[in-house]
C-alpha positions in Angstrom: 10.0 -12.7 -15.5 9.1 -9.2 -16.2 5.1 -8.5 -15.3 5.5 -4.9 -15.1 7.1 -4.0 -18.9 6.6 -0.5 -20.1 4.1 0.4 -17.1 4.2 3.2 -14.8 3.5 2.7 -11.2 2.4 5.2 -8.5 3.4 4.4 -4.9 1.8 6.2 -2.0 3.7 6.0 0.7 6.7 4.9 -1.3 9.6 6.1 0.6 9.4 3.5 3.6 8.7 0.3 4.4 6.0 -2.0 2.7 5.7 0.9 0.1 9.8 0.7 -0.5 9.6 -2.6 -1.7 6.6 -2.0 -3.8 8.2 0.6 -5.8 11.6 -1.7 -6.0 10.2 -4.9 -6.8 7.9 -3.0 -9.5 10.8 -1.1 -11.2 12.6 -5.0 -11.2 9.3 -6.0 -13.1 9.9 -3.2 -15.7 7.8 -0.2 -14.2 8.9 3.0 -14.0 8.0 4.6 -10.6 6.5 7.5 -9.0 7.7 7.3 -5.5 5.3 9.6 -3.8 5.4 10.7 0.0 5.4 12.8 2.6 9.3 12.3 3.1 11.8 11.5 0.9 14.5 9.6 3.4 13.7 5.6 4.3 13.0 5.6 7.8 15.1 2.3 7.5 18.3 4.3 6.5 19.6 3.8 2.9 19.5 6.0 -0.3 15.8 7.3 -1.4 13.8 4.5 -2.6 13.4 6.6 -6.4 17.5 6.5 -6.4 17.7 3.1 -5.0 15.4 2.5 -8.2 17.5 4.3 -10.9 20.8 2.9 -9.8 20.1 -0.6 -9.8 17.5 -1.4 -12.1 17.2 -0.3 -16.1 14.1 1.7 -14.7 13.6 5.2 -14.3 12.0 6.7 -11.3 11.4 10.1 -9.1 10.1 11.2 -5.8 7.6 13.8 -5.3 6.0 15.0 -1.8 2.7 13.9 -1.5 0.8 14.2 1.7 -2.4 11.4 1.0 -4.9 13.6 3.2 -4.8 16.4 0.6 -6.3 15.6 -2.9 -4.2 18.2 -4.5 -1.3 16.5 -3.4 -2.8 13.4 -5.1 -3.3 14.9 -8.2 0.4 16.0 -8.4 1.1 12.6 -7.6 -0.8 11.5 -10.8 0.3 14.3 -12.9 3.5 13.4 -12.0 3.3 10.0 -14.2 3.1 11.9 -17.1 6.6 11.8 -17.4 7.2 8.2 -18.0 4.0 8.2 -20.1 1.0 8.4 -18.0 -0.4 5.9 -14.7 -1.2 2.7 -15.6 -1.0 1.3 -11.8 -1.7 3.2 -8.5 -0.7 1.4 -5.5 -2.4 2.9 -2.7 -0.1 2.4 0.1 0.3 5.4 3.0 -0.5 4.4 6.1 -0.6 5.1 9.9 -1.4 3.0 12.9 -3.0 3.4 16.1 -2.9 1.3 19.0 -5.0 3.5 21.3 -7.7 2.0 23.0 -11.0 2.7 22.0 -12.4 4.4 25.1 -9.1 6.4 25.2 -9.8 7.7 21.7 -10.0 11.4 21.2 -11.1 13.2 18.1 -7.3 14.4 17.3 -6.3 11.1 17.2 -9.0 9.7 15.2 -8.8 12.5 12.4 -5.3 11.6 12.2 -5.8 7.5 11.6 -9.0 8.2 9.1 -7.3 11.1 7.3 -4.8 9.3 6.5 -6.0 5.4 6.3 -9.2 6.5 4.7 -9.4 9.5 3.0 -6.2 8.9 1.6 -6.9 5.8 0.1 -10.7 7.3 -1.0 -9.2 9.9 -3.4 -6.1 8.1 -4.2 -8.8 5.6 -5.7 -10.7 8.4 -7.3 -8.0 11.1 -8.7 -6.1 7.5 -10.0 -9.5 5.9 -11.5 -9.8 8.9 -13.5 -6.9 9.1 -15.1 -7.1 5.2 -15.7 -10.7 5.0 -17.7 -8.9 8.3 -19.8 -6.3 5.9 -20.9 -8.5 2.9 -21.2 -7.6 0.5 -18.2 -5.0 0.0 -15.7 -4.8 -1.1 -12.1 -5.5 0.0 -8.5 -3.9 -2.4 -5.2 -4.8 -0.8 -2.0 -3.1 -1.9 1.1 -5.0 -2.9 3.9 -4.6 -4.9 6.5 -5.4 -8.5 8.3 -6.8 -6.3 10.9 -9.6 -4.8 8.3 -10.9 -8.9 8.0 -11.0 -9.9 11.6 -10.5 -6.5 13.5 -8.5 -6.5 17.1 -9.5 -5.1 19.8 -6.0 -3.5 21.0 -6.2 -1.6 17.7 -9.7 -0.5 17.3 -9.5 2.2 15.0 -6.5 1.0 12.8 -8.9 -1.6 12.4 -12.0 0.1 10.9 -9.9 2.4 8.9 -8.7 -0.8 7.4 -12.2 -2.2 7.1 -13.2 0.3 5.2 -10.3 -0.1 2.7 -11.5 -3.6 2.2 -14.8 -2.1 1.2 -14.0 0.4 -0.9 -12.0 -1.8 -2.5 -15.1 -4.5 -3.6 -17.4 -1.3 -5.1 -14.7 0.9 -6.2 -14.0 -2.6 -8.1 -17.6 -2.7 -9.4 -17.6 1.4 -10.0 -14.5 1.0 -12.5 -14.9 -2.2 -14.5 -14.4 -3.4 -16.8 -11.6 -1.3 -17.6 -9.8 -0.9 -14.2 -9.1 -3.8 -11.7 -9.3 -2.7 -8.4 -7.9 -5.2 -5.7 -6.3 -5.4 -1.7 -3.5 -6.6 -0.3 -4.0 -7.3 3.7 -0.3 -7.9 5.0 -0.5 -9.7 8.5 2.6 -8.2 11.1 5.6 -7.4 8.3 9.1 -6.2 9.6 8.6 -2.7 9.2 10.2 0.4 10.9 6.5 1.5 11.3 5.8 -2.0 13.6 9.3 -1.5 15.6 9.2 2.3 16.3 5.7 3.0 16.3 4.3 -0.1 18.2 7.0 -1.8 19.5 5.1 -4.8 18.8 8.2 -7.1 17.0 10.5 -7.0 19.6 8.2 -7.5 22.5 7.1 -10.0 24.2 4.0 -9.3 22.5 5.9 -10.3 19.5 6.5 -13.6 20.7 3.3 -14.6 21.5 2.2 -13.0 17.5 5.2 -15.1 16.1 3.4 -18.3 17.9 0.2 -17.4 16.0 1.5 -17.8 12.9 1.7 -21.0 10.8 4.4 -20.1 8.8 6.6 -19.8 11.6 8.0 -15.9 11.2 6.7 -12.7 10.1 6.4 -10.9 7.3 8.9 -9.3 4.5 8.1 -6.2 2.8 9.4 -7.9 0.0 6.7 -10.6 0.2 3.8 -7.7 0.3 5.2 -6.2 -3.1 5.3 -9.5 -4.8 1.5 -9.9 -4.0 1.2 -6.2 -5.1 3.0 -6.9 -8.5 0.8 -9.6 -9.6 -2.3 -8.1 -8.5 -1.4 -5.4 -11.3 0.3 -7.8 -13.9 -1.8 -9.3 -16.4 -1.4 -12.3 -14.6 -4.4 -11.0 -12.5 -6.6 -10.2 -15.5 -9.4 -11.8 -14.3 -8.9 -10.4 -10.7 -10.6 -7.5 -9.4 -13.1 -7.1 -5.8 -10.6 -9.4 -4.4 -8.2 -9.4 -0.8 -5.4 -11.3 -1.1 -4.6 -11.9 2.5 -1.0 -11.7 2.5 0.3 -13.3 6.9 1.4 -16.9 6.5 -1.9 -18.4 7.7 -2.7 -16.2 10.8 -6.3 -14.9 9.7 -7.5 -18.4 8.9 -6.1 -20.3 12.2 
């Protein structure tokens, strides 16, 4: 079943990871795809995810270099659509993570986490919903986190910055309607590159005791992110927007 026919999807953070398997599983829906990042290689090896895209799907796709924290950057992002037709889905994806503790938090640090987590996803939202009510509708999925429901204290500020994705999301939602849905996505621990080489928190025995926790037995696939992503901008979620889809099998509500 094809949800994404004829649509053009915009991927922040599109290269890697969660945002990989957006931009794949969207272009197997029909979408063409903006892959738009700071770097064009995986950080899982493999070809570029906009490559990956045009030589296995009937889909047409290209990367451009988009650093979230600058609006500019954004904009080209956008612009970039144009292309395939214009944006009818921005998928607001980029992230970093922190695990520094909270009393060992520094203002370097912190401007790095927000700019990112935060402002990226606050002008991603606004450069995207601007292009959106010109057309006459579309969708925005923002990627947050289990951490922005229930917060953790061993990753305090990863935590708010995802907190505060969560709430832009519910009156960004309100800002924009009728015309443009506006939903989140909060992924519980999914095997990324970004949770093995960043945090070292999969194959730890950290890990173990996270694995445990979760009623579903296992963590995460990127894969099983983007399919929440792809329905929250299908028409199948036409009478979805303010929402979080909480995306961890189970964790958050044990």
């Amino acid at each position: 079943m094809s949800l994404l026919d004829e649509k053009t999807v915009v991927v922040t953070g599109g290269a890697s990871g969660n945002g990989r398997a957006i931009a794949k599983t969207s272009a197997r829906h029909g979408a063409d795809v903006v892959v738009a990042d700071i770097q064009e290689t995986p950080r899982e090896g493999g070809v570029p995810t906009h490559e990956w895209i045009e030589d296995n799907t009937d889909r047409a796709a290209t990367f451009v270099e988009c650093d979230v924290t600058s609006t500019a950057a954004l904009e080209r992002a956008v612009d970039t659509a144009d292309e395939f037709g214009g944006i009818d889905v921005m998928v607001n994806n980029a992230g970093v993570i922190s695990d520094t503790p909270l009393l060992e938090l520094d203002e370097t640090e912190y401007r790095r986490v927000t700019d990112v987590n935060v402002k990226g996803v606050v002008f991603g939202t606004k450069v995207a919903g601007l292009r959106l009510l010109e057309r006459g509708g579309g969708a925005i999925v923002n990627v947050s986190s289990t951490l922005g429901i229930r917060g953790s204290g061993a990753y305090p500020l990863y935590s708010a910055t995802k907190g505060a994705v969560r709430m832009l999301t519910y009156s960004t939602a309100e800002t924009l309607s009728p015309d443009v849905r506006v939903n989140a996505v909060h992924p519980g621990t999914i095997e990324t590159r970004m949770n093995v080489e960043d945090i070292d928190v999969l194959d730890s025995a950290t890990g173990e005791d996270l694995r445990e926790g979760v009623p579903a037995g296992r963590f995460g696939r990127p894969e099983e992110v983007a399919d929440s992503v792809v329905y929250l901008a299908s028409e199948m979620a036409s009478y979805v927007t303010g929402s979080s889809l909480l995306v961890d099998g189970g964790e958050t509500n044990v």
